[in-house]
PDB file of N, CA, C, O and CB in Angstrom:
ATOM      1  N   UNK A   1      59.509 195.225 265.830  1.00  0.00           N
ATOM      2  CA  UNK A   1      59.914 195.813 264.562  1.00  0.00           C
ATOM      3  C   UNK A   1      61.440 195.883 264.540  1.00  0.00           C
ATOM      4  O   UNK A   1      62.155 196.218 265.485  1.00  0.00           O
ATOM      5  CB  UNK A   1      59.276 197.232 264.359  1.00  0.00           C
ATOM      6  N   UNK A   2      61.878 195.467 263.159  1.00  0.00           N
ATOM      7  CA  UNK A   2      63.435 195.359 263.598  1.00  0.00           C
ATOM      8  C   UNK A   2      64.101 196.827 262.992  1.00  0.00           C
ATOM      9  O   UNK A   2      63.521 197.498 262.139  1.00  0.00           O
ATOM     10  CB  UNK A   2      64.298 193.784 262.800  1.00  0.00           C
ATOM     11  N   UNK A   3      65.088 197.103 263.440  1.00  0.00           N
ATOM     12  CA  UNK A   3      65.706 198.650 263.867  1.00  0.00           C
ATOM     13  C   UNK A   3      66.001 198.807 262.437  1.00  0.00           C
ATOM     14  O   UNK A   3      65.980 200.014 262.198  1.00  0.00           O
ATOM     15  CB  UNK A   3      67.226 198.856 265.093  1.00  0.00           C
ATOM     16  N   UNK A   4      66.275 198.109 261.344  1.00  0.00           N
ATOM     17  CA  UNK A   4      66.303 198.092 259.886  1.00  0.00           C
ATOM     18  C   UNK A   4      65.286 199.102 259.312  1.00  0.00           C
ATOM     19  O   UNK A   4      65.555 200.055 258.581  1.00  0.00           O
ATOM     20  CB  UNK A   4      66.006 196.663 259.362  1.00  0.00           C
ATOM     21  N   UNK A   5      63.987 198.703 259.800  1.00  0.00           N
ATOM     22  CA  UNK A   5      63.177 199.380 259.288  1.00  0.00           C
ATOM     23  C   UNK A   5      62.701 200.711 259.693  1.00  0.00           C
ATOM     24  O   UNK A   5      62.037 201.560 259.098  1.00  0.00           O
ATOM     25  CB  UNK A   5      62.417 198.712 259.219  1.00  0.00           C
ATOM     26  N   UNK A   6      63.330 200.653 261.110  1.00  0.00           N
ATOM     27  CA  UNK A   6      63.245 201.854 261.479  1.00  0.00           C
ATOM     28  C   UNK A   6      64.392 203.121 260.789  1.00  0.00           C
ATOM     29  O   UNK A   6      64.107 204.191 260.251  1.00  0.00           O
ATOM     30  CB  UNK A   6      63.331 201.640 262.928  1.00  0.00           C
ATOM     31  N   UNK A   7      65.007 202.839 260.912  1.00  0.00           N
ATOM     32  CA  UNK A   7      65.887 203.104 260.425  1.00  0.00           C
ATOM     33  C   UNK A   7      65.853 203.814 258.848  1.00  0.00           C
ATOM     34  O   UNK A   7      66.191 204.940 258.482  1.00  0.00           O
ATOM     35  CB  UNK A   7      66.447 202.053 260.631  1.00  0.00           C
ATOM     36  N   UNK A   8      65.244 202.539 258.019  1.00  0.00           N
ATOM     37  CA  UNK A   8      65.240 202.551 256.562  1.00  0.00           C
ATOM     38  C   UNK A   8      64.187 203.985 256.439  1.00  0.00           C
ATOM     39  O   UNK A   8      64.365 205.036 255.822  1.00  0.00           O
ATOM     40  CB  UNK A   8      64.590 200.889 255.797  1.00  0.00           C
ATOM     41  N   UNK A   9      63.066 203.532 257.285  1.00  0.00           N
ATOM     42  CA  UNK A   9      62.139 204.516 257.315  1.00  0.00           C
ATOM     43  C   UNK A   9      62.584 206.158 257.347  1.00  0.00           C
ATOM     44  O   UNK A   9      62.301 206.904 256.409  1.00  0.00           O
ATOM     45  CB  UNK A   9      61.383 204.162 258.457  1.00  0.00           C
ATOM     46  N   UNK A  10      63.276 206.592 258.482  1.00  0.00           N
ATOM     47  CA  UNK A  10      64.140 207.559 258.504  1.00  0.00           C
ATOM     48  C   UNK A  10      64.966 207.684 257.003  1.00  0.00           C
ATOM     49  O   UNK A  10      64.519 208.494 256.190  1.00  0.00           O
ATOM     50  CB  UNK A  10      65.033 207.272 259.731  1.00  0.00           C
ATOM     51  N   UNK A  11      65.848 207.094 256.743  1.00  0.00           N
ATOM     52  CA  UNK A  11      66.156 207.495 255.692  1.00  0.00           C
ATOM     53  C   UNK A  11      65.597 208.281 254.527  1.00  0.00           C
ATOM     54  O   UNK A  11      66.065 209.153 253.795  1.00  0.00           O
ATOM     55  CB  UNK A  11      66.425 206.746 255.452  1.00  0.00           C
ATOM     56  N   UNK A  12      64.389 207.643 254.615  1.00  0.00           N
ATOM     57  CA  UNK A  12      63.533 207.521 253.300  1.00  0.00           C
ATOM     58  C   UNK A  12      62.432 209.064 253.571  1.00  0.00           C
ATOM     59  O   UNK A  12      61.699 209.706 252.819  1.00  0.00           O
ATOM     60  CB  UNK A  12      62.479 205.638 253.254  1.00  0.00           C
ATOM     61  N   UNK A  13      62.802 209.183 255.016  1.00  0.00           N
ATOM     62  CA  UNK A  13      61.789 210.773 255.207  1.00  0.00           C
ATOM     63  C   UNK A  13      62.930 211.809 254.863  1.00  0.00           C
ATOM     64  O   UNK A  13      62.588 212.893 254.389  1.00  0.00           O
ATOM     65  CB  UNK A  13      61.030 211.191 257.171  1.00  0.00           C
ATOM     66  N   UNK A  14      64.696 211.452 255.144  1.00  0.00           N
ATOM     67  CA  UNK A  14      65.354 212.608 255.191  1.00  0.00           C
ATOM     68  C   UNK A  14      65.521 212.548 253.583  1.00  0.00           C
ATOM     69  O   UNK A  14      65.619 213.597 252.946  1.00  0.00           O
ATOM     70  CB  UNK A  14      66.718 212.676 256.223  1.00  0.00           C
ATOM     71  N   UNK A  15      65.540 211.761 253.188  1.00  0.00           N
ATOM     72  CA  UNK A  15      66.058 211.858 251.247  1.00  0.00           C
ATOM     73  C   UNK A  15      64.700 212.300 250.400  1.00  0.00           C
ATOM     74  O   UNK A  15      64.758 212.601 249.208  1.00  0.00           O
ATOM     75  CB  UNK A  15      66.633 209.882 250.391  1.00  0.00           C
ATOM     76  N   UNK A  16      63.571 212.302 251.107  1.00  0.00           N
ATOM     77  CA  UNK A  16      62.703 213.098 250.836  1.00  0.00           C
ATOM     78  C   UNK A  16      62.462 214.526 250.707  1.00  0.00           C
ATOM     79  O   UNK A  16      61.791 215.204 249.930  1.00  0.00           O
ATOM     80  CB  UNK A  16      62.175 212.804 251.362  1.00  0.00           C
ATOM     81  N   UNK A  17      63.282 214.803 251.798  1.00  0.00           N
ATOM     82  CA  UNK A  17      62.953 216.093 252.168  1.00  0.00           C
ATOM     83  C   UNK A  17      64.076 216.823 251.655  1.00  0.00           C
ATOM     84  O   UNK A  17      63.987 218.049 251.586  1.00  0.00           O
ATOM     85  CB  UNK A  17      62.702 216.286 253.640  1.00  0.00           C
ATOM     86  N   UNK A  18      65.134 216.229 251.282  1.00  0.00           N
ATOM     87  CA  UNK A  18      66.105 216.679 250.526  1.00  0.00           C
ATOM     88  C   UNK A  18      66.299 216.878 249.045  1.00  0.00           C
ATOM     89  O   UNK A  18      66.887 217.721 248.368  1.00  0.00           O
ATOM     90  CB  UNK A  18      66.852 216.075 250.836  1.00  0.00           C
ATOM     91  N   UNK A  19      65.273 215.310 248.670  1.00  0.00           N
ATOM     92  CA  UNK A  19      64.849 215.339 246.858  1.00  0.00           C
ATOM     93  C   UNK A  19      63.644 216.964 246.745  1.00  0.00           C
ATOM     94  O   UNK A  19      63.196 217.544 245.755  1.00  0.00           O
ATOM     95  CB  UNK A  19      63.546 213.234 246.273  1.00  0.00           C
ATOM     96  N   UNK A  20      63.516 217.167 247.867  1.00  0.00           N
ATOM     97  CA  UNK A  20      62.054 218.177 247.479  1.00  0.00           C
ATOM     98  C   UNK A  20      62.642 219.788 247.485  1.00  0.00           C
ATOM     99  O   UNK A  20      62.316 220.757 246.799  1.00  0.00           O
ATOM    100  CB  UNK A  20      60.540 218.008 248.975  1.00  0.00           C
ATOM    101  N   UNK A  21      64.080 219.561 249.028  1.00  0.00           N
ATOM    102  CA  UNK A  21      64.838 220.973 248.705  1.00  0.00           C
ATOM    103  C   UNK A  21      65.787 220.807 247.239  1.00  0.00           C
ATOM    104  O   UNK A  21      66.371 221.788 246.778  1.00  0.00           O
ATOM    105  CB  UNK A  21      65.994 221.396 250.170  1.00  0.00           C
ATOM    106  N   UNK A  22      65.837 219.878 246.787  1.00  0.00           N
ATOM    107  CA  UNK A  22      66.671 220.132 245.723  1.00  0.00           C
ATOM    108  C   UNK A  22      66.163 221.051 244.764  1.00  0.00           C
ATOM    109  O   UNK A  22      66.519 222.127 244.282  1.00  0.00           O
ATOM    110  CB  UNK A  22      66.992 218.999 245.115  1.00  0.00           C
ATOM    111  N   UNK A  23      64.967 220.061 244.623  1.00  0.00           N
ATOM    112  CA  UNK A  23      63.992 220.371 242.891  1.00  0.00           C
ATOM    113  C   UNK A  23      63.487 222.021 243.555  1.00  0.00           C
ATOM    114  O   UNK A  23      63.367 222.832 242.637  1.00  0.00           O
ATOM    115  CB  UNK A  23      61.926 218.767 242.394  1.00  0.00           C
ATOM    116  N   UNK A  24      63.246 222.493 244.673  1.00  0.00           N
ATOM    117  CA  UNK A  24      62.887 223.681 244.852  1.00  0.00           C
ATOM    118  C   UNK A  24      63.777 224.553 244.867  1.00  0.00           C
ATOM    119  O   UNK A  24      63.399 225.718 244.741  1.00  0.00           O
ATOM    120  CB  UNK A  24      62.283 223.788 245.744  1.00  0.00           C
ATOM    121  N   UNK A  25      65.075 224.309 245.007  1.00  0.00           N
ATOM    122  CA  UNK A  25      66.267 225.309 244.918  1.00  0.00           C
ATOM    123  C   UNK A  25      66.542 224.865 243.620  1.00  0.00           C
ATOM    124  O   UNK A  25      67.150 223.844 243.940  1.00  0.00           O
ATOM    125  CB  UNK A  25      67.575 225.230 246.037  1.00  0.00           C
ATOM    126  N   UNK A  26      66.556 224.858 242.258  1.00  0.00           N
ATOM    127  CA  UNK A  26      67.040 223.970 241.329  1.00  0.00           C
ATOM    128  C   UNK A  26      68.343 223.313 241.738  1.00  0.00           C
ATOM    129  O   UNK A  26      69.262 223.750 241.045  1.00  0.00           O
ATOM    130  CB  UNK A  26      67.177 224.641 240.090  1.00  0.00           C
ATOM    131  N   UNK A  27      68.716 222.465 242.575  1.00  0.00           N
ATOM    132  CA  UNK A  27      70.010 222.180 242.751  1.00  0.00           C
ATOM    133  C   UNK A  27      69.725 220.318 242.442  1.00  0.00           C
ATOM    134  O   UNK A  27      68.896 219.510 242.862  1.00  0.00           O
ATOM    135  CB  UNK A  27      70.656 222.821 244.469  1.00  0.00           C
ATOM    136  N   UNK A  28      70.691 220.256 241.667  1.00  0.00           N
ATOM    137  CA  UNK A  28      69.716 219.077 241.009  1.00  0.00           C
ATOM    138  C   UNK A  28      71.150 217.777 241.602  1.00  0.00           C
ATOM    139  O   UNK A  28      70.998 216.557 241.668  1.00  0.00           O
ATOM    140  CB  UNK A  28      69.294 219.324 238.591  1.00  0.00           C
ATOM    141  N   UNK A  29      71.977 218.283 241.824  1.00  0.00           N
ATOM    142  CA  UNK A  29      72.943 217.318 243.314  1.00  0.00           C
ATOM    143  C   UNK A  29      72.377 216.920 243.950  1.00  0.00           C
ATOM    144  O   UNK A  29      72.199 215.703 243.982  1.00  0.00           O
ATOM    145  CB  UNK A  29      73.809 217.835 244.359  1.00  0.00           C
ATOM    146  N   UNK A  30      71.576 218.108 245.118  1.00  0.00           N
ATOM    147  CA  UNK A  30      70.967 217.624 246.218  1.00  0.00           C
ATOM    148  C   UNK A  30      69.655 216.932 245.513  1.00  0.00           C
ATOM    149  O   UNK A  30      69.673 215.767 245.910  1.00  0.00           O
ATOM    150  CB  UNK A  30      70.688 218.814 247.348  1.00  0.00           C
ATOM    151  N   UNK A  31      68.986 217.042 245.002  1.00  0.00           N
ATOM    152  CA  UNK A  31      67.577 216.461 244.054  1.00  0.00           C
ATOM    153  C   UNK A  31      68.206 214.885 244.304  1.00  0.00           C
ATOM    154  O   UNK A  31      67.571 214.124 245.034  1.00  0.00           O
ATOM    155  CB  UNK A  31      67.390 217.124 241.873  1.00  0.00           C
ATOM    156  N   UNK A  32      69.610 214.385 243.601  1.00  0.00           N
ATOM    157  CA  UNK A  32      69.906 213.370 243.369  1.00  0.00           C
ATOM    158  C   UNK A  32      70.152 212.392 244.171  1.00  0.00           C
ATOM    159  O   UNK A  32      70.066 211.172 244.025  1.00  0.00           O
ATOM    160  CB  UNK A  32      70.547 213.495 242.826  1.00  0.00           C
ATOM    161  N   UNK A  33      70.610 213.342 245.423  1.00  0.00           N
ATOM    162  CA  UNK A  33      71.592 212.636 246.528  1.00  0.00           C
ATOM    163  C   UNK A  33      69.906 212.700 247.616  1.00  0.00           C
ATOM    164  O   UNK A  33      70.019 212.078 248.672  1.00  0.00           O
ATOM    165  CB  UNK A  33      73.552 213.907 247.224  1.00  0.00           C
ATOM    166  N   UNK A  34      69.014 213.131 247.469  1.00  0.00           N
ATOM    167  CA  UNK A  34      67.878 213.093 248.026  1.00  0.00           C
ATOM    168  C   UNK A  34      67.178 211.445 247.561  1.00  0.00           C
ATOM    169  O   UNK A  34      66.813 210.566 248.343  1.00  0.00           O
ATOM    170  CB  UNK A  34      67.065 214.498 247.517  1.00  0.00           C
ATOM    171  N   UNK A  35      67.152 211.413 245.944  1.00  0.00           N
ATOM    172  CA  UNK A  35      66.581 210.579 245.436  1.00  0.00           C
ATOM    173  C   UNK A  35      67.062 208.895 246.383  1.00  0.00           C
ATOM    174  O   UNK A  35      66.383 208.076 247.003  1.00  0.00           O
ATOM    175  CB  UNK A  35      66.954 210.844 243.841  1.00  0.00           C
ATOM    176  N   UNK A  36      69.084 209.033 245.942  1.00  0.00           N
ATOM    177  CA  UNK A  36      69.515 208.011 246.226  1.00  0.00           C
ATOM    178  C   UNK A  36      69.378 207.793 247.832  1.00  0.00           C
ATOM    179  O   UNK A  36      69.800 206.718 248.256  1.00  0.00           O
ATOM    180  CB  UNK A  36      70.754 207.974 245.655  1.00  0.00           C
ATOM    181  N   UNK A  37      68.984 208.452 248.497  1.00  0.00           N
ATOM    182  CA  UNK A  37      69.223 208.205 250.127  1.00  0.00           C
ATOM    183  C   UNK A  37      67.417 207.738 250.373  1.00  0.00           C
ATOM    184  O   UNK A  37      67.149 206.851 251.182  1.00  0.00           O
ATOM    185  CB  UNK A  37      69.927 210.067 251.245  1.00  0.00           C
ATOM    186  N   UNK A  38      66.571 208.278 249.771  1.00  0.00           N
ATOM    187  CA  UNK A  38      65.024 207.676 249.622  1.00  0.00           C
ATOM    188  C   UNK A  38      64.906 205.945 249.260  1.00  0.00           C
ATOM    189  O   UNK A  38      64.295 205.076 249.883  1.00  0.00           O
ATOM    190  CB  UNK A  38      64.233 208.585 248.214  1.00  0.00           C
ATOM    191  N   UNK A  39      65.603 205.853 248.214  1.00  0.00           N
ATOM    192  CA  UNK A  39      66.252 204.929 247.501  1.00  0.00           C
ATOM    193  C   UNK A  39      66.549 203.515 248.743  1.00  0.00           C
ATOM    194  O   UNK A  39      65.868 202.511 248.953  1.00  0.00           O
ATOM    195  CB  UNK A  39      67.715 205.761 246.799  1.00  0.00           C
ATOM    196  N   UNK A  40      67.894 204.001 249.403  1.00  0.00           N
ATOM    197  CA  UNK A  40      68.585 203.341 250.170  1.00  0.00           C
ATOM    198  C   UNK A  40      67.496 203.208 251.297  1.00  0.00           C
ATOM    199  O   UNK A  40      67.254 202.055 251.655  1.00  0.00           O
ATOM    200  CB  UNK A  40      69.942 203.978 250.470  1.00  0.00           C
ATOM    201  N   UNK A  41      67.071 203.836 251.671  1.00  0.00           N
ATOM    202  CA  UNK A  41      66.372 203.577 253.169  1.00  0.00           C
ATOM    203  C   UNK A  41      64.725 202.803 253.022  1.00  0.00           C
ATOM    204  O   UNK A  41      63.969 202.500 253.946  1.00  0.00           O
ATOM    205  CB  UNK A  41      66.166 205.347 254.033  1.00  0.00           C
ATOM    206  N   UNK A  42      64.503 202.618 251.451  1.00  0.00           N
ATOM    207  CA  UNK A  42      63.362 201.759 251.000  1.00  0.00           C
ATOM    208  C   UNK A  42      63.903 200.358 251.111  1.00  0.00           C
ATOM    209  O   UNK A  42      63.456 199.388 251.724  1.00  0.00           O
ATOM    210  CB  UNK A  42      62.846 202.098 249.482  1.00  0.00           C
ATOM    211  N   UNK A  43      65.266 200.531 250.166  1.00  0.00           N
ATOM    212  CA  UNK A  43      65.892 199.140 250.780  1.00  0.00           C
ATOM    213  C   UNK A  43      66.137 198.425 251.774  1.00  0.00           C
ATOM    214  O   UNK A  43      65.899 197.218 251.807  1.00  0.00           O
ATOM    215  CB  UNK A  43      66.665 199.012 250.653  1.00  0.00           C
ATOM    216  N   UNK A  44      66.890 199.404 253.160  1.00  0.00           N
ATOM    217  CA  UNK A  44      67.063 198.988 254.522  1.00  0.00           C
ATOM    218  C   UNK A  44      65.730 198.641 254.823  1.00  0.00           C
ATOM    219  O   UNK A  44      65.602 197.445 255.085  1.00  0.00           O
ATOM    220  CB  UNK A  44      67.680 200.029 255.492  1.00  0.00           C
ATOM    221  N   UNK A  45      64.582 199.386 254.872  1.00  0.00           N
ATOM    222  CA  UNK A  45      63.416 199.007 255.233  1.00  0.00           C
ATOM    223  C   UNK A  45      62.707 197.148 254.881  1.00  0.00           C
ATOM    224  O   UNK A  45      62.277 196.223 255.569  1.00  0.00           O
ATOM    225  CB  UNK A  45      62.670 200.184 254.522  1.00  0.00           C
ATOM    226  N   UNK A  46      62.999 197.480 253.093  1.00  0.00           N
ATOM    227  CA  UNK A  46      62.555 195.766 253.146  1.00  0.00           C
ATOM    228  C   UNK A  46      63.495 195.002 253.690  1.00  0.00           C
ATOM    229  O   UNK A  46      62.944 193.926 253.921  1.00  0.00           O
ATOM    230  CB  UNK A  46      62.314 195.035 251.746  1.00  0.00           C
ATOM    231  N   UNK A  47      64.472 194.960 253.984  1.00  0.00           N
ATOM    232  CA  UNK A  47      65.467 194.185 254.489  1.00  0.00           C
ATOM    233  C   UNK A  47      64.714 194.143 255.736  1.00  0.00           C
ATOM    234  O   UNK A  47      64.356 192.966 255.775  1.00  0.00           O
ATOM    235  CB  UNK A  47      66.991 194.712 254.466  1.00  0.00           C
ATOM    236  N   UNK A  48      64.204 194.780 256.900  1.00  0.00           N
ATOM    237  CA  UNK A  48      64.191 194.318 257.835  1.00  0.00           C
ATOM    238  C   UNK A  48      62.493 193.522 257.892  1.00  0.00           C
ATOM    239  O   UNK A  48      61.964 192.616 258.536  1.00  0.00           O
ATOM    240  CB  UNK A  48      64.683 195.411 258.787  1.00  0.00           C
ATOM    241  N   UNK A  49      62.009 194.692 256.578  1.00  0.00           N
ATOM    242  CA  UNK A  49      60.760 193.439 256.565  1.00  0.00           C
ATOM    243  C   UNK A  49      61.016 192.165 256.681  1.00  0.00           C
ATOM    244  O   UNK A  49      60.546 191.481 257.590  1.00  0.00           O
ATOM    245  CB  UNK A  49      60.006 193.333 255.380  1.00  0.00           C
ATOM    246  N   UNK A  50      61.747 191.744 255.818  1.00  0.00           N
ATOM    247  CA  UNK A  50      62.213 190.090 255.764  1.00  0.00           C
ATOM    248  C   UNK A  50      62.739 189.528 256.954  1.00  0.00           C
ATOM    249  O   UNK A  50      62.382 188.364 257.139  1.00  0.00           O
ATOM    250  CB  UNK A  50      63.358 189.794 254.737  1.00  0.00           C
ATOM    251  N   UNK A  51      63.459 190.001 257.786  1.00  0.00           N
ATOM    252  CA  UNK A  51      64.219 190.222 259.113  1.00  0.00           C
ATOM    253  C   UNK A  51      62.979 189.286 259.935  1.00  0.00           C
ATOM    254  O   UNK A  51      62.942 188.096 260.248  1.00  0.00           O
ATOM    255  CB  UNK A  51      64.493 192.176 259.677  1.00  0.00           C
ATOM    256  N   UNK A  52      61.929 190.499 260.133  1.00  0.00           N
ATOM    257  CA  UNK A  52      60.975 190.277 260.940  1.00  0.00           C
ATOM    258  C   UNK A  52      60.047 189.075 259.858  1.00  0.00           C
ATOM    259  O   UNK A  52      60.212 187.882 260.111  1.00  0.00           O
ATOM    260  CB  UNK A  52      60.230 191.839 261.436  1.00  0.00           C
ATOM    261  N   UNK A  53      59.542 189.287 259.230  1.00  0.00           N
ATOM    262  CA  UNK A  53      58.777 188.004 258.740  1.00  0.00           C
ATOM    263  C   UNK A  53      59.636 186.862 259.245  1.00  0.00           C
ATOM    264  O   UNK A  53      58.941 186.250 260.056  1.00  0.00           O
ATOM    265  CB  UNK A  53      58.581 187.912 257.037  1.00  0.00           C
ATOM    266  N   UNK A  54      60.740 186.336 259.148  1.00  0.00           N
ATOM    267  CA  UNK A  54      62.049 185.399 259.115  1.00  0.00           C
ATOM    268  C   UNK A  54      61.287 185.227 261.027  1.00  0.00           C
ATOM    269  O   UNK A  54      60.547 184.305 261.372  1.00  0.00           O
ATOM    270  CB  UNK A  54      64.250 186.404 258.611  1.00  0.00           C
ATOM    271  N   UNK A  55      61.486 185.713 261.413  1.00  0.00           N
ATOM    272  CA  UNK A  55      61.370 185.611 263.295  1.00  0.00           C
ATOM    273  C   UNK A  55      60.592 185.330 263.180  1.00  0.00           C
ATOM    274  O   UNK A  55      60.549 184.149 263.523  1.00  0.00           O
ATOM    275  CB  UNK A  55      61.410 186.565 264.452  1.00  0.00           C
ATOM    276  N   UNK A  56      59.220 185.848 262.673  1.00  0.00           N
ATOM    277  CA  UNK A  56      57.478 184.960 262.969  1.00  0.00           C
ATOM    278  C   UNK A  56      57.316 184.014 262.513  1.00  0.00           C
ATOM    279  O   UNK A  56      56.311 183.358 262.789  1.00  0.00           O
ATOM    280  CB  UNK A  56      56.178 185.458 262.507  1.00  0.00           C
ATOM    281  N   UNK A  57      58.548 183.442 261.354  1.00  0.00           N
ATOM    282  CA  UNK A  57      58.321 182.430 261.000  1.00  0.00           C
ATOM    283  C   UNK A  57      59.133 181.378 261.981  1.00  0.00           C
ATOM    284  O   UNK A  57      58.509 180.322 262.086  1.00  0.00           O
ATOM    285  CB  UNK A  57      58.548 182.461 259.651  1.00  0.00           C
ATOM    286  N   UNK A  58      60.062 181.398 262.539  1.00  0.00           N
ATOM    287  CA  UNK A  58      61.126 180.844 263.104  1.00  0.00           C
ATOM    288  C   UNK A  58      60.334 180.802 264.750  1.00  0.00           C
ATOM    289  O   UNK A  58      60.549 179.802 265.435  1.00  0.00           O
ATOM    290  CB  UNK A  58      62.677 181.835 262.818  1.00  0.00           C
ATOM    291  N   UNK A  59      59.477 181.865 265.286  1.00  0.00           N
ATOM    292  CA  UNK A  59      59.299 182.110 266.264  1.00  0.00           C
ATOM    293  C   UNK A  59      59.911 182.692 267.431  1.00  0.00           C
ATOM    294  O   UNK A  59      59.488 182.398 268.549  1.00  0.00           O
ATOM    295  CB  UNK A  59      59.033 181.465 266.337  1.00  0.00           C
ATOM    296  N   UNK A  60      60.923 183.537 267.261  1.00  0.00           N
ATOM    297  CA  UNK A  60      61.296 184.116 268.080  1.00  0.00           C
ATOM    298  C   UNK A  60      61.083 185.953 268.489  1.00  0.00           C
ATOM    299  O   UNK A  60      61.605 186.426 269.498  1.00  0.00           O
ATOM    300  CB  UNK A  60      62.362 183.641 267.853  1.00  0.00           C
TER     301      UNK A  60
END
């Protein structure tokens, strides 16, 4: 598994947990900056999907 996705994955649990303290504190910054970091680490994640598909295809 390439560290992308690990990675992305993490992201995507901490901007979670931050979109959820937002909307529960009404603080609608953190809500946002939760959203965009969920956001970003969905992205890193497919990126390394492709990463790794790319190697099984290549074989290494």
């Amino acid at each position: 598994m390439d560290k992308d996705r690990i990675e992305g994955s993490a992201h995507q649990a901490k901007g979670k947990l931050k979109e959820v303290a937002g909307k529960a504190t009404g603080d609608a910054k953190t809500a946002a900056e939760g959203t965009a970091e969920k956001t970003a680490g969905k992205v890193q994640n497919t990126i390394g999907g492709l990463k790794d598909a790319v190697k099984k295809t290549v074989g290494h």
